[in-house]
PDB file of N, CA, C and O in Angstrom:
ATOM      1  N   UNK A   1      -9.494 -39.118 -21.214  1.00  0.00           N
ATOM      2  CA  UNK A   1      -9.032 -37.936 -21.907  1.00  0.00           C
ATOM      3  C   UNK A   1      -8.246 -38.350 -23.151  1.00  0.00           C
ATOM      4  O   UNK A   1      -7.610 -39.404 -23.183  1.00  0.00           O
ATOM      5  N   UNK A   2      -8.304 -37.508 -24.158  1.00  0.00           N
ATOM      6  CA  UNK A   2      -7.328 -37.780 -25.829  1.00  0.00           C
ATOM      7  C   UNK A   2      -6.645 -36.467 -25.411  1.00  0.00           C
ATOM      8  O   UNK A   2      -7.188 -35.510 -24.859  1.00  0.00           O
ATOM      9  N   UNK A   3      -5.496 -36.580 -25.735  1.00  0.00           N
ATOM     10  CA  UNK A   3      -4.983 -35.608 -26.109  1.00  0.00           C
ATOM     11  C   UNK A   3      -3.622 -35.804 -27.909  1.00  0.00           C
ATOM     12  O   UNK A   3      -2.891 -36.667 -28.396  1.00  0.00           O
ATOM     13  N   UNK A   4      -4.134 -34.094 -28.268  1.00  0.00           N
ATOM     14  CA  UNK A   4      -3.616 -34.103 -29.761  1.00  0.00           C
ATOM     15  C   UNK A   4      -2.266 -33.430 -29.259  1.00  0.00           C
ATOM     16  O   UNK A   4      -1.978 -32.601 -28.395  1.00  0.00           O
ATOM     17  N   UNK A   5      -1.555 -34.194 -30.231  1.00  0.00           N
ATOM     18  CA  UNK A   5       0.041 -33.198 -29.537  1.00  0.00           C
ATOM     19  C   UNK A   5       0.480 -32.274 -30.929  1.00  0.00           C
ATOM     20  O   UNK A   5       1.230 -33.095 -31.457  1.00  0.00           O
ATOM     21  N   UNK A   6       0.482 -31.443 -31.573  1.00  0.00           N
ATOM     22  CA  UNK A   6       0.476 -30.742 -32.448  1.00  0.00           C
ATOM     23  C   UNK A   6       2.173 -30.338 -32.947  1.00  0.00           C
ATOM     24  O   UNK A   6       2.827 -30.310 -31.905  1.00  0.00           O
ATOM     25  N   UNK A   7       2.856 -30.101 -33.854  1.00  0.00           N
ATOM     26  CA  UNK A   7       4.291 -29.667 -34.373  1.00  0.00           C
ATOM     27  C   UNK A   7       3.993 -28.255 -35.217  1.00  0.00           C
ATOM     28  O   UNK A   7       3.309 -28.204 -36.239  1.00  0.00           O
ATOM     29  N   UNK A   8       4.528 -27.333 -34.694  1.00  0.00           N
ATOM     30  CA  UNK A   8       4.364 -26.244 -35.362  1.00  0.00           C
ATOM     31  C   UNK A   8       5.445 -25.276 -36.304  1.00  0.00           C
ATOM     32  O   UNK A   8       6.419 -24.648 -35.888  1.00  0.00           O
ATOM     33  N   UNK A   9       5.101 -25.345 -37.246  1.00  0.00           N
ATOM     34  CA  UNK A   9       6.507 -24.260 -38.236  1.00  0.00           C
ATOM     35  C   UNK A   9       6.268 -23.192 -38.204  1.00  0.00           C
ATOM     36  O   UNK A   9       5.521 -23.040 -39.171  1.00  0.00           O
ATOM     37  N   UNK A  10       6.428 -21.961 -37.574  1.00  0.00           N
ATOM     38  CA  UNK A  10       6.202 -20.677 -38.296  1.00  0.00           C
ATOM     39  C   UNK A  10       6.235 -20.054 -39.629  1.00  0.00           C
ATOM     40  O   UNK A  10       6.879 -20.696 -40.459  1.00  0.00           O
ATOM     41  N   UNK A  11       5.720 -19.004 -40.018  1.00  0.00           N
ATOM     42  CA  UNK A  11       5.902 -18.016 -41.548  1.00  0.00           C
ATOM     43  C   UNK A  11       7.650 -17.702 -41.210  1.00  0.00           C
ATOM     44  O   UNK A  11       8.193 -17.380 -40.153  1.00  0.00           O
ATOM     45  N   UNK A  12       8.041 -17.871 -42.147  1.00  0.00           N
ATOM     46  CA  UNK A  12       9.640 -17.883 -42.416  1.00  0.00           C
ATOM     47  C   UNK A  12       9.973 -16.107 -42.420  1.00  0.00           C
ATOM     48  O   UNK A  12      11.072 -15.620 -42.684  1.00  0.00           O
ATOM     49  N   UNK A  13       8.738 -15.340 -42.063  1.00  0.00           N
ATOM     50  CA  UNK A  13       8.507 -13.973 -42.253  1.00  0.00           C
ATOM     51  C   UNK A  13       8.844 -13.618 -40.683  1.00  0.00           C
ATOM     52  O   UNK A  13       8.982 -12.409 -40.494  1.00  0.00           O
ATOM     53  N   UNK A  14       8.971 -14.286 -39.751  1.00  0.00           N
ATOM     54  CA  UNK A  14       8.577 -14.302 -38.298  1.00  0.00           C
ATOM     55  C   UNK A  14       9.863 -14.754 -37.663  1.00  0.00           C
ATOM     56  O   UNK A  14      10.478 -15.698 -38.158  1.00  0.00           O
ATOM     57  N   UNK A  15      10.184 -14.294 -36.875  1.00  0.00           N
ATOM     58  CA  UNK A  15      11.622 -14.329 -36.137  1.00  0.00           C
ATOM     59  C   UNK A  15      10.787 -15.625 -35.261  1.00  0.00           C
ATOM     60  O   UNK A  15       9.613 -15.979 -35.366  1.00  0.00           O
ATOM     61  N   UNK A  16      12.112 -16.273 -34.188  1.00  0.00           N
ATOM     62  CA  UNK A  16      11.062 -17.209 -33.329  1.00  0.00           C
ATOM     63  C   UNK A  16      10.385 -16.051 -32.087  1.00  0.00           C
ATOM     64  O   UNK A  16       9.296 -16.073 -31.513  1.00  0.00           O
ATOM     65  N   UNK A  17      11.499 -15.119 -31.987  1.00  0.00           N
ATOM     66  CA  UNK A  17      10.815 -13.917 -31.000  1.00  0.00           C
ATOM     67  C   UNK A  17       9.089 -13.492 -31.119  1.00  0.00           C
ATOM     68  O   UNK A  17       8.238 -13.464 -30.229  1.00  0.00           O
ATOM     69  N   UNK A  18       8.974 -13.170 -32.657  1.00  0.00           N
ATOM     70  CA  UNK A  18       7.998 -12.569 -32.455  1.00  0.00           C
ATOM     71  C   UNK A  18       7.192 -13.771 -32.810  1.00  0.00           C
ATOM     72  O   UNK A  18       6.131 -13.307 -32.390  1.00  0.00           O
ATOM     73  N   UNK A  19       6.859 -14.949 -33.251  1.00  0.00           N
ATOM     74  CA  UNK A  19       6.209 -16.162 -33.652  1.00  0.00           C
ATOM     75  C   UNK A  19       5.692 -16.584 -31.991  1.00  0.00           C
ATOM     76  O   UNK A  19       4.576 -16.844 -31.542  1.00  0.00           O
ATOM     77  N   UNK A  20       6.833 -16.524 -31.447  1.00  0.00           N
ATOM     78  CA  UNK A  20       6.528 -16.876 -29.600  1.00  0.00           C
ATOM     79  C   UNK A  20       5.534 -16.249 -28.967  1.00  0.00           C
ATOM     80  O   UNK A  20       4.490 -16.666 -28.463  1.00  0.00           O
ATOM     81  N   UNK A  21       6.112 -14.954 -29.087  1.00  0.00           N
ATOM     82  CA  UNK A  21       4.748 -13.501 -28.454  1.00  0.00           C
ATOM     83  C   UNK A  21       3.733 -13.897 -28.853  1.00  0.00           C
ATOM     84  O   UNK A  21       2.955 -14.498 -28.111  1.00  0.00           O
ATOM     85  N   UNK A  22       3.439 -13.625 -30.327  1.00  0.00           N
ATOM     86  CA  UNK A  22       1.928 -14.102 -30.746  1.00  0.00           C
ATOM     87  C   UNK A  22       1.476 -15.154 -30.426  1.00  0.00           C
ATOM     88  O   UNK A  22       0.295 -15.049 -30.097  1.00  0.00           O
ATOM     89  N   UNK A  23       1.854 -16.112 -30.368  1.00  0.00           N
ATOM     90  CA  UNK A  23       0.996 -17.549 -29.850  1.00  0.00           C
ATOM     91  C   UNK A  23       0.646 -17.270 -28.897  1.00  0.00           C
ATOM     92  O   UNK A  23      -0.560 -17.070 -28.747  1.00  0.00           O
ATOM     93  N   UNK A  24       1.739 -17.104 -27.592  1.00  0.00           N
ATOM     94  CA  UNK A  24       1.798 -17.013 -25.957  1.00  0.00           C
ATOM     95  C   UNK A  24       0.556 -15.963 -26.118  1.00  0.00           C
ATOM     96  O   UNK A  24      -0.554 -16.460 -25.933  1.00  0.00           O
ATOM     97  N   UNK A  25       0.598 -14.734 -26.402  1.00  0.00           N
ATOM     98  CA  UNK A  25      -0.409 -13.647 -25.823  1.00  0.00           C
ATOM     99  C   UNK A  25      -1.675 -13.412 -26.962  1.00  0.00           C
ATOM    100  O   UNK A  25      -2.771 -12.936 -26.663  1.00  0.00           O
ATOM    101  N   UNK A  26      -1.320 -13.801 -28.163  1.00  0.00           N
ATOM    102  CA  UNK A  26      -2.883 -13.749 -28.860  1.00  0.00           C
ATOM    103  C   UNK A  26      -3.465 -15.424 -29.740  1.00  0.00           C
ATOM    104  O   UNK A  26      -4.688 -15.557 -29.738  1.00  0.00           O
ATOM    105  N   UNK A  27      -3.012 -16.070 -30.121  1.00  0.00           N
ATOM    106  CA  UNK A  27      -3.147 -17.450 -30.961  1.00  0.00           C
ATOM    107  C   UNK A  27      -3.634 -17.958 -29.811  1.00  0.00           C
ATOM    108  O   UNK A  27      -4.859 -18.057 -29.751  1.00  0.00           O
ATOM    109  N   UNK A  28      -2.621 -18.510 -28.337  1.00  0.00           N
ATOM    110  CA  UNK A  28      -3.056 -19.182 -27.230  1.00  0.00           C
ATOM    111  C   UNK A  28      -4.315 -18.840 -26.846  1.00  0.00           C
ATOM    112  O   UNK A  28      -5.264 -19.556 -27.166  1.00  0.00           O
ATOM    113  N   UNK A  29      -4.462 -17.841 -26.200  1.00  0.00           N
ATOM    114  CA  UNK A  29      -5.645 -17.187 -25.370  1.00  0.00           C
ATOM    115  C   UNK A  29      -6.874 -17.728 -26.341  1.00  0.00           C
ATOM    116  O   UNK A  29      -7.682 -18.596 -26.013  1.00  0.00           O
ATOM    117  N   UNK A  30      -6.829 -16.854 -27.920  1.00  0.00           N
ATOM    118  CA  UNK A  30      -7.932 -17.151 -28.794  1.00  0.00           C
ATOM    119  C   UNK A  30      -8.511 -19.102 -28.278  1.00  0.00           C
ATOM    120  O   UNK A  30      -9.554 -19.520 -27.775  1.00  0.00           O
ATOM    121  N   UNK A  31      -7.683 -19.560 -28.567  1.00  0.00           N
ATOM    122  CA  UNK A  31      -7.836 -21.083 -28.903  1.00  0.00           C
ATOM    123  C   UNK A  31      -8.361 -21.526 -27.440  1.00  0.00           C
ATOM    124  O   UNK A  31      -9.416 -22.126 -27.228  1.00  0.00           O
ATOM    125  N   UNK A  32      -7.177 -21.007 -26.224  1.00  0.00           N
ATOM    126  CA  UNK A  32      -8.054 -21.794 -24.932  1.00  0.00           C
ATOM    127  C   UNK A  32      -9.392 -21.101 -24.153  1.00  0.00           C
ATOM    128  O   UNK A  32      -9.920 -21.520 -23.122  1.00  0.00           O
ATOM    129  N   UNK A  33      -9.855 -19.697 -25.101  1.00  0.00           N
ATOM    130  CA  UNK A  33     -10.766 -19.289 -24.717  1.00  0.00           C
ATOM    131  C   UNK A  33     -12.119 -19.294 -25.257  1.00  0.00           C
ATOM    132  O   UNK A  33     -13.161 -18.990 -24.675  1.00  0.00           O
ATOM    133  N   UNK A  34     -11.876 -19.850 -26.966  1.00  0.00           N
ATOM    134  CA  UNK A  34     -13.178 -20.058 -27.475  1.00  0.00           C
ATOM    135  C   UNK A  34     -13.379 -21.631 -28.425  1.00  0.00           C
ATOM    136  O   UNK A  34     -14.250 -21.868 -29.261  1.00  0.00           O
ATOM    137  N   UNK A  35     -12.250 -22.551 -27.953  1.00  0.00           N
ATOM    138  CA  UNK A  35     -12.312 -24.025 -28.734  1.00  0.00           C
ATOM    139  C   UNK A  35     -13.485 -24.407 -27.516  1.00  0.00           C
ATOM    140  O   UNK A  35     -13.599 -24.111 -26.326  1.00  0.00           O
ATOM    141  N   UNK A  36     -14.161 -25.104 -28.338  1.00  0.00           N
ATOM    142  CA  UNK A  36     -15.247 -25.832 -27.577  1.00  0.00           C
ATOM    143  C   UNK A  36     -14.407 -27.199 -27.095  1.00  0.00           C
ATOM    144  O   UNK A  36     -13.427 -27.778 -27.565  1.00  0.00           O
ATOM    145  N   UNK A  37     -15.265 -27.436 -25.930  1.00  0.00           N
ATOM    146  CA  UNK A  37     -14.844 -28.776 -25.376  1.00  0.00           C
ATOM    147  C   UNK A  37     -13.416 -28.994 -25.060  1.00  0.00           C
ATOM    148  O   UNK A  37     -13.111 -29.997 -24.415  1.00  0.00           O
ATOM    149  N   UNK A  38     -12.567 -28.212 -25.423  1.00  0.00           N
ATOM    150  CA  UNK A  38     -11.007 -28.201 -24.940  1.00  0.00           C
ATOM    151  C   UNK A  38     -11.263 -27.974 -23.278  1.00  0.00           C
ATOM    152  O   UNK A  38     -11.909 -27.170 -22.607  1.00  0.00           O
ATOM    153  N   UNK A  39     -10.265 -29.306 -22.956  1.00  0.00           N
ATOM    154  CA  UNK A  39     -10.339 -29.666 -21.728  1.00  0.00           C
ATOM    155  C   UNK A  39      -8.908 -28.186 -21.062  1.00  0.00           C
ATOM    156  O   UNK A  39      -9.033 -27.104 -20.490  1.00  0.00           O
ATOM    157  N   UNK A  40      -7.794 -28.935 -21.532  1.00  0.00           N
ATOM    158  CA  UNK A  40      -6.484 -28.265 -21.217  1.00  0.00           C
ATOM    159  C   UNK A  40      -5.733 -27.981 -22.193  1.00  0.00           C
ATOM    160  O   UNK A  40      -5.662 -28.840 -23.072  1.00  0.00           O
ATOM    161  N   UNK A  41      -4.827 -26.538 -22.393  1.00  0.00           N
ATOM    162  CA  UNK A  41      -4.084 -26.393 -23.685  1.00  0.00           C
ATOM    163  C   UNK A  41      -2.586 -26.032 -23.132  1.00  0.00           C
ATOM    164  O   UNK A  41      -2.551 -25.086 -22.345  1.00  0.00           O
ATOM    165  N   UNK A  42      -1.540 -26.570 -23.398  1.00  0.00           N
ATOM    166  CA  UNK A  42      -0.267 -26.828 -23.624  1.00  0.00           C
ATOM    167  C   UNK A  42       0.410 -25.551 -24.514  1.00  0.00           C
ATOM    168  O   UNK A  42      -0.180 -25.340 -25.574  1.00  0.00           O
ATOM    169  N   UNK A  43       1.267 -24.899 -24.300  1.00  0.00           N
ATOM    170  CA  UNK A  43       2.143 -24.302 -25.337  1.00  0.00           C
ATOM    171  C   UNK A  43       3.723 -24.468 -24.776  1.00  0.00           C
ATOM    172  O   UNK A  43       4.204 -24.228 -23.668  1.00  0.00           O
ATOM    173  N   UNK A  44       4.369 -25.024 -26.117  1.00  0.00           N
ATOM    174  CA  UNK A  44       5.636 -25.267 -25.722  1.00  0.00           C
ATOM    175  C   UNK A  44       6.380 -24.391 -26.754  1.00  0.00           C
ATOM    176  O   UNK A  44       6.209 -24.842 -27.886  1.00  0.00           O
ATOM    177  N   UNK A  45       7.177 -23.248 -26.725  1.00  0.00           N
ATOM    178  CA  UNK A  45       7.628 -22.602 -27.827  1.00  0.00           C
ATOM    179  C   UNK A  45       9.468 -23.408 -27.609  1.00  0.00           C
ATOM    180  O   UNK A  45      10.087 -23.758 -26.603  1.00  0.00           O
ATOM    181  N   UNK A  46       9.717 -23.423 -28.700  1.00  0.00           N
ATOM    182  CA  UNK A  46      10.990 -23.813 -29.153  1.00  0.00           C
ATOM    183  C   UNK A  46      11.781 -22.534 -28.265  1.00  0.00           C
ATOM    184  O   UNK A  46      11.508 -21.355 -28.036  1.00  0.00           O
ATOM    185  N   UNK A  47      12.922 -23.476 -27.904  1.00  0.00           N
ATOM    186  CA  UNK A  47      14.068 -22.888 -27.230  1.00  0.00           C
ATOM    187  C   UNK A  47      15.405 -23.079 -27.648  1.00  0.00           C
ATOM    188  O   UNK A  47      16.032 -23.891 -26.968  1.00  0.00           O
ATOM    189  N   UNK A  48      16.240 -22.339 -28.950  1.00  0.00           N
ATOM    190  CA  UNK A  48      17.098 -22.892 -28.620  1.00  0.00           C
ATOM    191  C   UNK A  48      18.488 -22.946 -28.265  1.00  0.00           C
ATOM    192  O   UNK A  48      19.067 -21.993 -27.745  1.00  0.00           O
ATOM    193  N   UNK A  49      19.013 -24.005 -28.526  1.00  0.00           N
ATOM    194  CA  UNK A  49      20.425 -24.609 -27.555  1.00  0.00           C
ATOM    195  C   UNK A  49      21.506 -24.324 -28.615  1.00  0.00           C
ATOM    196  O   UNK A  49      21.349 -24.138 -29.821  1.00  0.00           O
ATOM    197  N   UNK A  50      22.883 -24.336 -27.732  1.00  0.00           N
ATOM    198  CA  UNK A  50      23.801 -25.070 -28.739  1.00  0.00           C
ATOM    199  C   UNK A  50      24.349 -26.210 -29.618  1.00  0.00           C
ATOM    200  O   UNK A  50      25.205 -26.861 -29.018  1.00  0.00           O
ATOM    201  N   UNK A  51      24.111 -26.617 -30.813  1.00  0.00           N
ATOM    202  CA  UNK A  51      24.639 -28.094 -31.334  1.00  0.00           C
ATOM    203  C   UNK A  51      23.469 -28.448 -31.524  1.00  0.00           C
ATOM    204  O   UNK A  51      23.233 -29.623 -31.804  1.00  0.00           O
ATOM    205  N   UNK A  52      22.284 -27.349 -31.397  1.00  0.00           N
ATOM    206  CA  UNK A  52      21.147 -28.652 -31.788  1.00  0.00           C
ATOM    207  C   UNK A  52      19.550 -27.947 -32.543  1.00  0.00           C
ATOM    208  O   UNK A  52      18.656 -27.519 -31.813  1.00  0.00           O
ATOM    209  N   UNK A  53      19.456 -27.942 -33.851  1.00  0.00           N
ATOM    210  CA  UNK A  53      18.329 -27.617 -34.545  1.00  0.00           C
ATOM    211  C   UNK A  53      17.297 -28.456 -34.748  1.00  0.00           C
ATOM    212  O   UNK A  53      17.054 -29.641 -34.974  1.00  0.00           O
ATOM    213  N   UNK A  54      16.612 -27.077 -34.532  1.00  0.00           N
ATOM    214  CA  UNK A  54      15.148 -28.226 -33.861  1.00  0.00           C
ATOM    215  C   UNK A  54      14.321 -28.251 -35.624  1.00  0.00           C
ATOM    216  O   UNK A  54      14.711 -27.643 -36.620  1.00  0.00           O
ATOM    217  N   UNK A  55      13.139 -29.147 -35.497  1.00  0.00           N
ATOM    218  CA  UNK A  55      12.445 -29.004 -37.076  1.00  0.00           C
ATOM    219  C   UNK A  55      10.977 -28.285 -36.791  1.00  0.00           C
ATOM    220  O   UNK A  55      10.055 -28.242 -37.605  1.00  0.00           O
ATOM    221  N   UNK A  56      10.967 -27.770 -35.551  1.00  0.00           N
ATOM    222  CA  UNK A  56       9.630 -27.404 -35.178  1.00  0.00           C
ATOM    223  C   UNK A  56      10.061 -25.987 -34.690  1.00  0.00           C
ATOM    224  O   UNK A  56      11.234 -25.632 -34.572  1.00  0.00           O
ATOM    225  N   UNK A  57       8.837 -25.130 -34.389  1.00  0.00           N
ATOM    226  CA  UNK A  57       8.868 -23.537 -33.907  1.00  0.00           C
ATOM    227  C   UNK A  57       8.122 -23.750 -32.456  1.00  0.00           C
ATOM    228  O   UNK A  57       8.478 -23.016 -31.534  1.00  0.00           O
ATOM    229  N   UNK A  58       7.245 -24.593 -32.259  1.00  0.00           N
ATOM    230  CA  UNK A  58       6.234 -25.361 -31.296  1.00  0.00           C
ATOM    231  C   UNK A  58       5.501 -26.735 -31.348  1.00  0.00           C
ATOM    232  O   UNK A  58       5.382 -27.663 -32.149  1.00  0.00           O
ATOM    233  N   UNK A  59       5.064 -26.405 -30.089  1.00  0.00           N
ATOM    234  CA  UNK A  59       4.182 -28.004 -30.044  1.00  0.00           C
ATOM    235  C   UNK A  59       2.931 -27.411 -29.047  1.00  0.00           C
ATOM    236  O   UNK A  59       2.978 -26.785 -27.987  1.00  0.00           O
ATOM    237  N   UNK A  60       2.093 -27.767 -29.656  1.00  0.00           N
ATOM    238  CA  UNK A  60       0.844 -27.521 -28.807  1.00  0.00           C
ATOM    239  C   UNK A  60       0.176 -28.787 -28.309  1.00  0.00           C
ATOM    240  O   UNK A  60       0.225 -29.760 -29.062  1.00  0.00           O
ATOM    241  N   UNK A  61      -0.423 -28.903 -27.177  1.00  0.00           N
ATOM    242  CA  UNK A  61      -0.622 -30.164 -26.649  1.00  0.00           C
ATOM    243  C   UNK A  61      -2.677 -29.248 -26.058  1.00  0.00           C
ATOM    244  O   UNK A  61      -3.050 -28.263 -25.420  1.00  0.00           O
ATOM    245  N   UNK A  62      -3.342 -30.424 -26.822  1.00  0.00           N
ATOM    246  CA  UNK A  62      -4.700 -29.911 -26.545  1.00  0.00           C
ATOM    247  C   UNK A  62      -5.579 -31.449 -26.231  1.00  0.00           C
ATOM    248  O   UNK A  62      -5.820 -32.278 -27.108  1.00  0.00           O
ATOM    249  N   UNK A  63      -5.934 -31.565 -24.907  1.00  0.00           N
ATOM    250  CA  UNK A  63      -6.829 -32.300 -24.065  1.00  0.00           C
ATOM    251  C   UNK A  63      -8.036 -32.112 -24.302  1.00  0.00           C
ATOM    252  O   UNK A  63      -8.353 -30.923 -24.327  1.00  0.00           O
ATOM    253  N   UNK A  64      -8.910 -32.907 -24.505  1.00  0.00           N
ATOM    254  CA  UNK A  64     -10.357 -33.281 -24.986  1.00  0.00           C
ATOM    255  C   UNK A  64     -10.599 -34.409 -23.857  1.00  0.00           C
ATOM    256  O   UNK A  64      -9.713 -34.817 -23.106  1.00  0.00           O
ATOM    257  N   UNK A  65     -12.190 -34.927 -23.857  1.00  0.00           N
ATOM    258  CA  UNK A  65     -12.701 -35.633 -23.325  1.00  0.00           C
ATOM    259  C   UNK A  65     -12.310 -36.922 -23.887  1.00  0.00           C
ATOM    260  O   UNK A  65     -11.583 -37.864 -23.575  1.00  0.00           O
ATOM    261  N   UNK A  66     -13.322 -36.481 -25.133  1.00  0.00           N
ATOM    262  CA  UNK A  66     -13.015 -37.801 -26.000  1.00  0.00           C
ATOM    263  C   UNK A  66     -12.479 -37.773 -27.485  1.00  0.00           C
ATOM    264  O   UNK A  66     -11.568 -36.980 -27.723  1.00  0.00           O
ATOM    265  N   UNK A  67     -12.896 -38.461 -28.370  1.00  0.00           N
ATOM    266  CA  UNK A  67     -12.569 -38.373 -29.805  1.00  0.00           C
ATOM    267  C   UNK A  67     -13.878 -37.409 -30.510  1.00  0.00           C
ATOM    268  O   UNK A  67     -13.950 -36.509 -31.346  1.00  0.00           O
ATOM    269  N   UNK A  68     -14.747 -38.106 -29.720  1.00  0.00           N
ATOM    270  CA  UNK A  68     -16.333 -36.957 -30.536  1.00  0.00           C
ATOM    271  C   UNK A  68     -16.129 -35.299 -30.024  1.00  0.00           C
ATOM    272  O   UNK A  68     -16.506 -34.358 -30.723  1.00  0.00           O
ATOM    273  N   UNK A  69     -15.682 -35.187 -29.119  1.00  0.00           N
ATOM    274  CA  UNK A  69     -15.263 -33.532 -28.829  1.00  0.00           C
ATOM    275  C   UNK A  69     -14.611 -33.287 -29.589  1.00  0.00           C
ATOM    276  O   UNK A  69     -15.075 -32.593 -30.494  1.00  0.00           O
ATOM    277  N   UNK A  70     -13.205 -33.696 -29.667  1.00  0.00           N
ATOM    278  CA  UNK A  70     -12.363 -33.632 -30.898  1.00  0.00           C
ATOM    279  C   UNK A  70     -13.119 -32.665 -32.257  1.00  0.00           C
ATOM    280  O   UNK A  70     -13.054 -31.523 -32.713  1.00  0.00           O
ATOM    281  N   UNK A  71     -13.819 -33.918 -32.512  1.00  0.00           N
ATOM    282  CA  UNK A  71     -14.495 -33.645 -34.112  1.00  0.00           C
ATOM    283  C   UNK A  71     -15.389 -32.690 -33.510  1.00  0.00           C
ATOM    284  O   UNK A  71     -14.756 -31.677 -33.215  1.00  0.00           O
ATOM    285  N   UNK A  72     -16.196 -32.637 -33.311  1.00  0.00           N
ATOM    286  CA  UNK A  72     -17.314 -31.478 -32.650  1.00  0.00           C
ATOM    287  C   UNK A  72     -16.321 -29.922 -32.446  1.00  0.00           C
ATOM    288  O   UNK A  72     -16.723 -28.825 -32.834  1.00  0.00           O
ATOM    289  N   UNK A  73     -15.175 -30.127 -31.856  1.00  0.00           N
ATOM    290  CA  UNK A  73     -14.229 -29.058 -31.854  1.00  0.00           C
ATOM    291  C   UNK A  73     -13.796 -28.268 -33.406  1.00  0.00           C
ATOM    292  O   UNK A  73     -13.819 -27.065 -33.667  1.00  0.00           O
ATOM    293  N   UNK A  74     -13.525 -29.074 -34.018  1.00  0.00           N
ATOM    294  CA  UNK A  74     -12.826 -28.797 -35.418  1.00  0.00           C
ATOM    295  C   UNK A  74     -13.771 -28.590 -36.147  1.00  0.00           C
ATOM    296  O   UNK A  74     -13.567 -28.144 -37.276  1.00  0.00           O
ATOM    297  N   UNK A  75     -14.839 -28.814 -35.771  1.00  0.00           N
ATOM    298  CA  UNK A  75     -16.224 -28.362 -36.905  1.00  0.00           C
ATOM    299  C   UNK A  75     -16.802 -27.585 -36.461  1.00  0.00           C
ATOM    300  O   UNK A  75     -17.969 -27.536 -36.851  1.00  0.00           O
ATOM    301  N   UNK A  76     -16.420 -26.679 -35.550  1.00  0.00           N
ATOM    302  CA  UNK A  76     -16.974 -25.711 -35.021  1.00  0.00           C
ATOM    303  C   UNK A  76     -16.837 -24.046 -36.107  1.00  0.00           C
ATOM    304  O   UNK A  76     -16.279 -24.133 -37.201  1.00  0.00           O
ATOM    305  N   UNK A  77     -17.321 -22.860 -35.697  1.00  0.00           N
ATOM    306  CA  UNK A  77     -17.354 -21.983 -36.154  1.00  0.00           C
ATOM    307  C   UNK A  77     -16.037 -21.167 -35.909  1.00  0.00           C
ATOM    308  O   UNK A  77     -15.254 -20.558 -36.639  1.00  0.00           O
ATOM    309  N   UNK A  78     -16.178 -21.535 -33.937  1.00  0.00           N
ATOM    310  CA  UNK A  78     -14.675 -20.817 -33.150  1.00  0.00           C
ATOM    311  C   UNK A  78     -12.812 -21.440 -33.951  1.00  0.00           C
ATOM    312  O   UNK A  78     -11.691 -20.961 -34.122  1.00  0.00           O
ATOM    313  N   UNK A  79     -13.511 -22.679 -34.185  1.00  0.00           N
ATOM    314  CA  UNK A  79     -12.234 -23.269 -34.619  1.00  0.00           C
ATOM    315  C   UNK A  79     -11.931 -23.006 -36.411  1.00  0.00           C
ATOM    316  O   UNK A  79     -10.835 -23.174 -36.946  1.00  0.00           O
ATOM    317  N   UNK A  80     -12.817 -22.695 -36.905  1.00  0.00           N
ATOM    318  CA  UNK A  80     -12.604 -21.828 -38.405  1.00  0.00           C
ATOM    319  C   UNK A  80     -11.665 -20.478 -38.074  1.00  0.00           C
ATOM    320  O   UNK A  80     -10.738 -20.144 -38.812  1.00  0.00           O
ATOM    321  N   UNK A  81     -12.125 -19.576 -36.566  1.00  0.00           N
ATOM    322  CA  UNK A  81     -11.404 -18.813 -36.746  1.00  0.00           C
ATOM    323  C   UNK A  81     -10.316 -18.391 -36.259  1.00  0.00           C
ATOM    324  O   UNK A  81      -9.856 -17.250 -36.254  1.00  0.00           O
ATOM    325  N   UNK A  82      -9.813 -19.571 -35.748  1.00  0.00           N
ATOM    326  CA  UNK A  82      -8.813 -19.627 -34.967  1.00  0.00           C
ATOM    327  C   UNK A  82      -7.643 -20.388 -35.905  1.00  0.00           C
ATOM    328  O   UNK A  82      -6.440 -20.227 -35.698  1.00  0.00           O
ATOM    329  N   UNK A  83      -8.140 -21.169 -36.880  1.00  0.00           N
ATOM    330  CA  UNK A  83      -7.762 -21.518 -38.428  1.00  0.00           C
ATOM    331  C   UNK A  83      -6.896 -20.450 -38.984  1.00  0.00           C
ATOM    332  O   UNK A  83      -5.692 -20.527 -39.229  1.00  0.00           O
ATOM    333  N   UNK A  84      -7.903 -19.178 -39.186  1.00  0.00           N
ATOM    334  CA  UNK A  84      -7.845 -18.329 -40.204  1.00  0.00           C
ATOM    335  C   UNK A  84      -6.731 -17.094 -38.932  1.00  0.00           C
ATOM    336  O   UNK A  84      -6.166 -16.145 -39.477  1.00  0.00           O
ATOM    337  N   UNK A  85      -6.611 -17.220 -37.830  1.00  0.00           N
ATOM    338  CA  UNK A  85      -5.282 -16.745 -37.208  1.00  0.00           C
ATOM    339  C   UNK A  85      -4.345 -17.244 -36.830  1.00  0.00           C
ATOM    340  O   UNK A  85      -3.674 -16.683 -35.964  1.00  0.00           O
ATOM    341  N   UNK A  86      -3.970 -18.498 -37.362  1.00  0.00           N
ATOM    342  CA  UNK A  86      -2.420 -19.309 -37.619  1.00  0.00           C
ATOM    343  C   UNK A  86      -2.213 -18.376 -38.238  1.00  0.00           C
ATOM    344  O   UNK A  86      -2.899 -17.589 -38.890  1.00  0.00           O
ATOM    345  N   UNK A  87      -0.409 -18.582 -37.826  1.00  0.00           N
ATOM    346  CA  UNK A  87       0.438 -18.142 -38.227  1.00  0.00           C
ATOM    347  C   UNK A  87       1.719 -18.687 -39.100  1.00  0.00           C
ATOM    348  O   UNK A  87       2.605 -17.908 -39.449  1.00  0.00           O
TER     349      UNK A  87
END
């Protein structure tokens, strides 16, 4: 298995509240329901603490077979439009 571990910034337009919702209930779903060859998908939304700023909004963690899924993934049609619904 490869897995890509991803760092995510949100639109500075987007609270982390609502940046969270959307991934968790529409970005996530999109991605682990129509990326080809995605083995397992990860969502970690930023939480935070006292005394401590983070440089990320998320981290997405996405499991593949191999490296050729990978590429076969990202050149896909599903993954153009899952592109074009980042946030």
């Amino acid at each position: 298995m490869v897995k890509i571990v991803a760092t995510l910034i949100k639109l500075e337009t987007l609270t982390q509240e609502e940046f969270s919702h959307y991934w968790l209930y529409y970005h996530g779903p999109l991605v682990r329901d129509t990326l080809p060859g995605l083995r397992k998908y990860v969502i970690n939304t930023r939480v935070d603490v006292p005394k401590k700023l983070w440089n990320y909004d998320g981290i997405a963690e996405l499991w593949f077979d191999n490296v050729g899924s990978i590429k076969t993934a990202f050149a896909s049609e599903a993954a153009d439009k899952i592109r074009q619904d980042e946030l």
